[in-house]
C-alpha positions, 0 to 999 in steps of 0.5 A: 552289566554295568561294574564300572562307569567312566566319562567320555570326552567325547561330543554327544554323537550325530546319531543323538538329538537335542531335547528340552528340559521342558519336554522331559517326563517320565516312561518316555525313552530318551535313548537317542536324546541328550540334554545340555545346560549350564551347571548352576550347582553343584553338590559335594561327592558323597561315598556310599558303602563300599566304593560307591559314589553319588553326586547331586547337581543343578543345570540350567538350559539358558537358550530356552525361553523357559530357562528351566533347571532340573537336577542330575544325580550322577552314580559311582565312577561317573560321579567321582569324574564329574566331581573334578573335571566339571565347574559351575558355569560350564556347559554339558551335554548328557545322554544314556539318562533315567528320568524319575520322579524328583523328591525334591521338587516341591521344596526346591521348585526346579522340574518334577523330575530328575536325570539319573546317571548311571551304569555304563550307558551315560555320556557327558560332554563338557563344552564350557571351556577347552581341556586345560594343558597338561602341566610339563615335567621338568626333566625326564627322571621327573616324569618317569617317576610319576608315570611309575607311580600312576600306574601303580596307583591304577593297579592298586585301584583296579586291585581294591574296586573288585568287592568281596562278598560272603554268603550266608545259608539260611541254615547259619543265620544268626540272631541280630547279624547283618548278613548276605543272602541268596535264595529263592522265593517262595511267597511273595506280596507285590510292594504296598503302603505300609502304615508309615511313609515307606513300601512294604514287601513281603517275601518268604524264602528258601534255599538248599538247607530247607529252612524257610525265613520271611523277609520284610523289605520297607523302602520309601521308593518303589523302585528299590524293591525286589522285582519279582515276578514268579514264584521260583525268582531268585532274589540276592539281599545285600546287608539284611539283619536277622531278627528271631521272633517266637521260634521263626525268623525274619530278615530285615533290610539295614543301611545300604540293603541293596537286593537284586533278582534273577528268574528261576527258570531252569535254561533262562538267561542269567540277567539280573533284575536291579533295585541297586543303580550300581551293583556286583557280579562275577561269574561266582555269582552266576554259578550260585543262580544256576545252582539255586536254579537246578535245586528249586527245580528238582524239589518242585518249587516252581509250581505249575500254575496259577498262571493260566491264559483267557483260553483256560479259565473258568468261573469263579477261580482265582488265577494269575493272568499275564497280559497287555492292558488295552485301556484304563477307565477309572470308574470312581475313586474306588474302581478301575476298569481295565480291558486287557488281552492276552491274545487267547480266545475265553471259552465263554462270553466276556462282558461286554463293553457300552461301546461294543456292538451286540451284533450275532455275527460270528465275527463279532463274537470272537472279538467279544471273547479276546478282550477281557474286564478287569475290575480294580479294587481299593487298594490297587486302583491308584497304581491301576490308574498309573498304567499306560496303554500298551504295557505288559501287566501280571495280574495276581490273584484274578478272581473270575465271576460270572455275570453283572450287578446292574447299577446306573449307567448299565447298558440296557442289554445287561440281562443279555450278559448274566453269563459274561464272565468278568474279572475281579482283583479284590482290594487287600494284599492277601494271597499275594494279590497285586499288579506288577508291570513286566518288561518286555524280555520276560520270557511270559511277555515274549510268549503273549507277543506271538500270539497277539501277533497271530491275530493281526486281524482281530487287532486291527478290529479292537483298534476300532473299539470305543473303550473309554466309553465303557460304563459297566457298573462292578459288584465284587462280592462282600469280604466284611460284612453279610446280611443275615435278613431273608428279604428277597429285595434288590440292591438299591443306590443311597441316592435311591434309597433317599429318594425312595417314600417306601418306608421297610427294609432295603438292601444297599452297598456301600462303604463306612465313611465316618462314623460317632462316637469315636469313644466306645464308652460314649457309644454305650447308652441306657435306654428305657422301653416303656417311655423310650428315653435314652441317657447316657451312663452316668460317669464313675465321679457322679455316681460316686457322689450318691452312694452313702459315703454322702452326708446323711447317706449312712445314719441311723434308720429303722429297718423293715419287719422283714430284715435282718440287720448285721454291722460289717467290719470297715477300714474306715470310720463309717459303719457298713450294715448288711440287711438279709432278707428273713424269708431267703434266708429261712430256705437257704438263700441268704446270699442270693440277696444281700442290701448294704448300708454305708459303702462307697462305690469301690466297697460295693463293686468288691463285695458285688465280686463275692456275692451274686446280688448287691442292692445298695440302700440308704437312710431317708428320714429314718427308714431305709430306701433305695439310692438315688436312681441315678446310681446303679439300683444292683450289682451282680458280678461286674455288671450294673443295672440302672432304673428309669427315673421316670417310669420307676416307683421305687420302694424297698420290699421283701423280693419273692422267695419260691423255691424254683425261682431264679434270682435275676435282675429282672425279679429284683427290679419288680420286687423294687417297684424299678423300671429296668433300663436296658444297655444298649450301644448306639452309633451313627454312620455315614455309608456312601456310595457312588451316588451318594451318602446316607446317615444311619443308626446301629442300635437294635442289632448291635448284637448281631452286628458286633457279634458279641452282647452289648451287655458283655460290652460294659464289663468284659475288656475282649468284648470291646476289643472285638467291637474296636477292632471291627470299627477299625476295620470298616472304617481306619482311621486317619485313612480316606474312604478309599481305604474301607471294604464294600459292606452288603447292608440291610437297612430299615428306614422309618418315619419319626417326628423331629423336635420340630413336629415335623416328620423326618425319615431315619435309618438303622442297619438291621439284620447285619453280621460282621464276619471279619478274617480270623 
């Protein structure tokens, strides 16, 4: 365990050999390798919390023909030795270093990575110059006096080096306090993309007081999140600030939060799991994980499963599986393949890859049922595609699904396979879903090793196997969106779907890759059924301009026969005349109905608030009219209903009076000689898929799609923050199509005649819900 550093003058060693800047690269193993270069920069010694250091230099390789230069960043005691014995212009050698990737290489244009000294391992050798003398005391007292003071000097270091830390109970934590914490956690999310530039973890902890508190760590560094690997790990948070938010409480990370992890199991060995690259530990600190250990242990927080091997699991379970990953294919931007093992035999048939042969024998069969299909979704595919050959993984949330979609590239035996069980992690961090890379001492990984090593045979045999060549085509069961249709046909390809002559319904799967307009209320149009027009509503500042408030709007008129004339009081000048029907009024419906004379938009839509029915008329050559059609022709309550300019022959008449008749819209545009345009919501979308793109209308069954009225769209604020909300969901914005779900969608396609007079094929999204999470 590294607590303090120190350089060694010593060479490199004959046991180490030289390798070149150029050759340096990131999961390769440079125990035994150094580096030597010149020292071309070198930064300031910067303090960290506590005693920490870090230390930032540039050394240049002059005897390459490449001459690269890499930066080194020196941690802690290490730093602070460089910081005064090393110059520019000497020569180093450095062994015992990390190689990471370099944040900085694309503003200084040095290596794509970094060495990263730290811990007890790293050695610097400086060669550039020999040690200077010692400088000689003038007398005996001289030098008696600064030994004295050296070694109290050292003493005192030594003394103030051993940092002090208090510990928190969950059960003490304080609002807004920057505390230090050991607990065990509960619930975990491996690291994923948060909105910003950083990681996100999610955790969820507990510890002896029984009080459970989340934690959200943001780091921009994957490496400096927790390592945790089972539930039941013990975490160690350094500097997180507590936050209260509607009577539950979360911790945060700060300035210089630091974490370290521990496993959970009762027996295992105390080896810290380290984000920090230099960090605390004493025997008071392992006494605190023995006691979180036996604690979790006697209240059952460690539970059983869900981690389960390939000789357990059955279809259609979401399990966690450790293993090793045998090969990568990556199937599109959307979808990896992973073929991985964990030296278990699967009760059942496992897919089978293109290039495994079909043979009967009982050989074969066995070896078909070691090696499992492991399909990687959205999300997960970029980390999926950073995976090397070889490597120990825990798989969380495994789905396991029974058979096949077949898809171009299928292998003409799939039918063979409809049994085969193949795995799926969906995309999404939900149930703690991810893939975590283990290192080799995890007890788990050591219990794979021994039973891979029992299969010797069959190891040699998977060695033979083309997975590369794998070309299964994936279906993973939808998440966002269900056909509601009761067609019985087959998922279809948008390649074929574009290729296909047959117009009627088809079914495909693919994803929103944009979609317009991006403004609801532009989406929002008014469409006729008689003559099939289709305008847009008109803004709030046009139909203001029609109503009355014009010039000439509210004079003087003659009413008809059938009316009843009132004056209303008004805030301004003008006057506002209220007409009543004579025949709604003699059974008692005097405010079913109202026509009002005079009023601005603002007035009506008041009113319209009081009364069930507003019709607004105006003066034209002395009789009473309807307004221009261009204008809303009633309101009722916040909603208004617009006439076809077309298709209407508008005419005020006395509306029918029975007695069990219901005063709708619907009545009211008869009555007014109006063709009703009906609100409806149209999109287009651009749906891809592997093969291809197609654009598509969502207009009859907006309704069902959305899952609320279209009607209810125009007037009611939640309506449209449904239908916002779902387009954010299919589609996020500012994200690539990687980052939206697989939709199963039914689409009719349809012949029209473009403006050309030519016939084109369209296509609307028909019979398609949304079923978004709660």
């Amino acid at each position: 365990m590294p607590l303090c550093v120190m350089s060694e003058g010593a060479g490199p060693g004959a046991h180490l050999s030289r390798t070149h800047l150029c050759d340096l690269k990131m999961g390769a193993d440079y125990t035994d390798k150094y580096v030597k270069g010149k020292v071309s920069r070198k930064g300031p010694l910067v303090p960290l919390d506590g005693d920490r250091f870090i230390l930032k230099a540039v050394i240049e390789e002059e005897d390459s023909p490449l001459k690269s230069s890499i930066n080194v960043v020196l941690f802690g005691d290490l730093a602070k030795d460089f910081s005064l014995s090393v110059h520019l212009g000497d020569v180093i050698m450095a062994s015992g270093f990390c190689v990471a990737k370099s944040p900085t290489a694309h503003k200084d244009k040095l290596h794509a990575c970094n060495l990263q000294l730290s811990g007890e391992r790293p050695c610097i050798h400086v060669s550039g110059r020999p040690p200077s003398p010692p400088p000689q005391p003038k007398s005996p007292l001289v030098a008696e006096r600064r030994k004295r003071r050296s070694e109290v000097s050292a003493q005192v270091s030594r003394a103030t080096k051993t940092p002090k830390y208090t510990y928190v109970n969950l059960g003490d934590l304080k609002a807004e306090a920057v505390v230090n914490v050991y607990a065990v956690v509960v619930f975990f999310k491996q690291p994923f993309k948060s909105r910003g530039t950083d990681f996100c973890s999610t955790l969820k902890l507990t510890d002896q007081t029984d009080l459970k508190v989340s934690c959200n760590i943001f780091r921009a560094e994957l490496e400096d999140h927790p390592k945790i690997f089972n539930i039941g790990d013990i975490v160690r948070l350094h500097r997180v600030k507590v936050k209260f938010f509607s009577g539950s409480i979360t911790l945060l990370n700060t300035h210089g939060f630091s974490v370290v992890t521990f496993d959970g199991a009762v027996g295992g060995a105390v080896e810290p799991r380290t984000s920090s690259r230099s960090f605390h530990f004493d025997q008071r600190d392992q006494q605190t994980v023995q006691e979180l250990r036996s604690w979790a242990s006697s209240r059952s927080l460690i539970p059983a499963g869900p981690t389960i091997r390939l000789s357990a699991v059955q279809p259609r379970v979401y399990f966690d599986l450790t293993c090793q990953l045998l090969s990568s294919t990556l199937m599109d931007s959307t979808c990896t393949l992973l073929r991985v093992w964990d030296g278990t035999r699967c009760p059942h048939p496992l897919l089978r890859g293109r290039g495994e042969p079909s043979s009967s024998s009982s050989s074969s069969k066995e070896r078909q049922n070691l090696v499992a299909s492991v399909f990687v979704y959205d999300n997960h595919v970029e980390l999926a595609q950073q995976l090397k050959p070889g490597a120990f993984l825990r798989i969380y949330n495994l789905r396991a699904v029974q058979g096949a979609a077949k898809l171009p590239g299928q292998p003409s035996d799939q039918a063979e396979q409809a049994d085969h069980l193949t795995f799926h992690l969906h995309g999404g961090t939900a149930y703690g879903r991810g893939i975590r890379t283990l290192p080799e001492n995890d007890p788990d990984v050591q219990e794979v090793k021994r039973l891979i090593e029992a299969f010797p045979e069959e190891e040699d045999d998977l060695a033979d196997l083309n997975f590369s060549d794998m070309e299964e085509v994936w279906s993973t069961p939808p998440e966002s969106l269900e056909r509601r249709c009761g067609h019985g046909v087959a998922v279809v390809s948008l390649a074929e779907l574009k290729q296909s002559d047959r117009c009627g319904t088809h079914h495909v799967r693919a994803r929103i890759r944009s979609y317009q307009p991006l403004r609801l209320h532009q989406a929002l149009k008014l469409y006729c059924c008689k003559c099939s027009d289709m305008l847009d509503v008109p803004d709030h500042q046009l139909v203001s301009g029609l109503f009355p408030e014009a010039p000439g709007g509210s004079g003087p008129c003659s009413p008809p026969a059938w009316a009843l004339s009132a004056q209303l009081p008004s805030e301004s000048s003008r006057a506002l005349t209220l007409h009543l029907s004579r025949r709604l009024m003699s059974q008692s419906k005097t405010k079913e109905l109202l026509f009002l004379q005079g009023s601005t938009l603002e007035e009506t839509h008041r009113l319209a608030s009081a009364f069930p029915n507003i019709v607004p008329v105006r003066s034209s050559e002395g009789q009473l009219a309807p307004l221009d059609l261009r204008a809303p022709f009633l309101f009722r309550g916040r909603r208004s209903y617009y006439g076809c300019g077309r298709c209407s022959q508008p005419e005020l008449r006395e509306p029918p009076a029975e007695q069990d008749q219901v005063m709708d819209e619907k009545l009211i545009a008869e009555a007014l000689g109006v063709q009703l345009l009906q609100v409806c919501l149209l999109m287009k979308m651009q749906l891809q898929d592997t093969t291809d793109t197609l654009d598509v209308f969502l207009w009859r069954d907006a309704d069902t799609f959305f899952g609320v009225s279209v009607e209810d769209v125009t007037a009611n604020q939640e309506a449209q923050d449904i239908v916002q909300r779902v387009m954010d969901s299919l589609c996020p914005a500012g994200g690539s199509v990687a980052s939206s779900p697989w939709l199963d969608v039914c689409v009719r396609s349809y012949r029209v005649k473009g403006d050309d007079g030519l016939n084109q094929t369209c296509y609307q999204i028909c019979q398609t819900a949304v079923t978004l999470p709660a």
